[in-house]
C-alpha positions as CSV (number, residue, x, y, z in Angstrom):
1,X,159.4,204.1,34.0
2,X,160.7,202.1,30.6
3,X,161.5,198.4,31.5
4,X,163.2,196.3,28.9
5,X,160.1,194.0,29.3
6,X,157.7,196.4,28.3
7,X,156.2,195.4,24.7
8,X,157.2,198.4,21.9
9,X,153.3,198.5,21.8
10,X,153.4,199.5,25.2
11,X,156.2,202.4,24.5
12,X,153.7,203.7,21.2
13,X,151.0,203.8,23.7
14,X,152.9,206.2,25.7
15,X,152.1,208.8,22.6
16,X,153.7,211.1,20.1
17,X,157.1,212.2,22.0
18,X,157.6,208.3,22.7
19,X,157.2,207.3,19.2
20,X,159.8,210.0,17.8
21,X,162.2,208.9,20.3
22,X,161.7,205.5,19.2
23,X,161.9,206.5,15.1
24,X,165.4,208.5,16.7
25,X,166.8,205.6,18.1
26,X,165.8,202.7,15.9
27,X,164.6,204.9,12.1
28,X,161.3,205.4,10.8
29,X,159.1,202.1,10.9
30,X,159.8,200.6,13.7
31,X,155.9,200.8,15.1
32,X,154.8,199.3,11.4
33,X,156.9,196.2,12.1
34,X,154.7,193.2,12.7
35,X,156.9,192.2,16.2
36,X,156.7,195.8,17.8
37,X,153.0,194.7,19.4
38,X,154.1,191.8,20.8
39,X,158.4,192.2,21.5
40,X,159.9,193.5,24.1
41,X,162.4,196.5,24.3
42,X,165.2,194.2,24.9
43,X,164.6,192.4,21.7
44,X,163.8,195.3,19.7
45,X,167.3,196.6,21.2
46,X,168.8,193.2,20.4
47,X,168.1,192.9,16.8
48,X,169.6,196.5,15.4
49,X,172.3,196.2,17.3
50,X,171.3,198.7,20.0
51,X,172.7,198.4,23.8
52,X,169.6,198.0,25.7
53,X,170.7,199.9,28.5
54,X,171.8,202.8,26.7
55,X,168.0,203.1,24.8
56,X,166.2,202.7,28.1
57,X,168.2,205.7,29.4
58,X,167.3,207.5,26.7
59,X,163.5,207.0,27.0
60,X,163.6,208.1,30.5
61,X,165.8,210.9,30.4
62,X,163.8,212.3,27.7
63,X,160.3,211.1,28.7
64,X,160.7,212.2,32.8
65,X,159.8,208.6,33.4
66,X,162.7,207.6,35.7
């Protein structure tokens, strides 16, 4: 299940289908940033403007993670 705690290193980890989702939500690049090993969902979220909520949904729907 996605937290808003877990790291975006942690969602990348959760391979290929994770990171599209992620490029989907947030563009291409997000897993080259320098803060996606180390920030949390939430701030990722936070920062373009993106209701945390929403994107977590959206992980676990399309991931079966819930």
């Amino acid at each position: 299940m996605i937290t808003k705690n877990m790291t975006i290193g942690e969602i990348r980890e959760l391979g290929s289908e994770a990171n599209k989702i992620m490029d989907d939500i947030f563009g291409p690049g997000c897993f080259s940033c320098p803060h996606s090993k180390t920030k949390s969902l939430e701030f990722g979220a936070t920062v373009h403007g993106k209701d945390v909520d929403n994107v977590i949904e959206c992980l676990n729907r399309k991931l079966n993670t819930d």
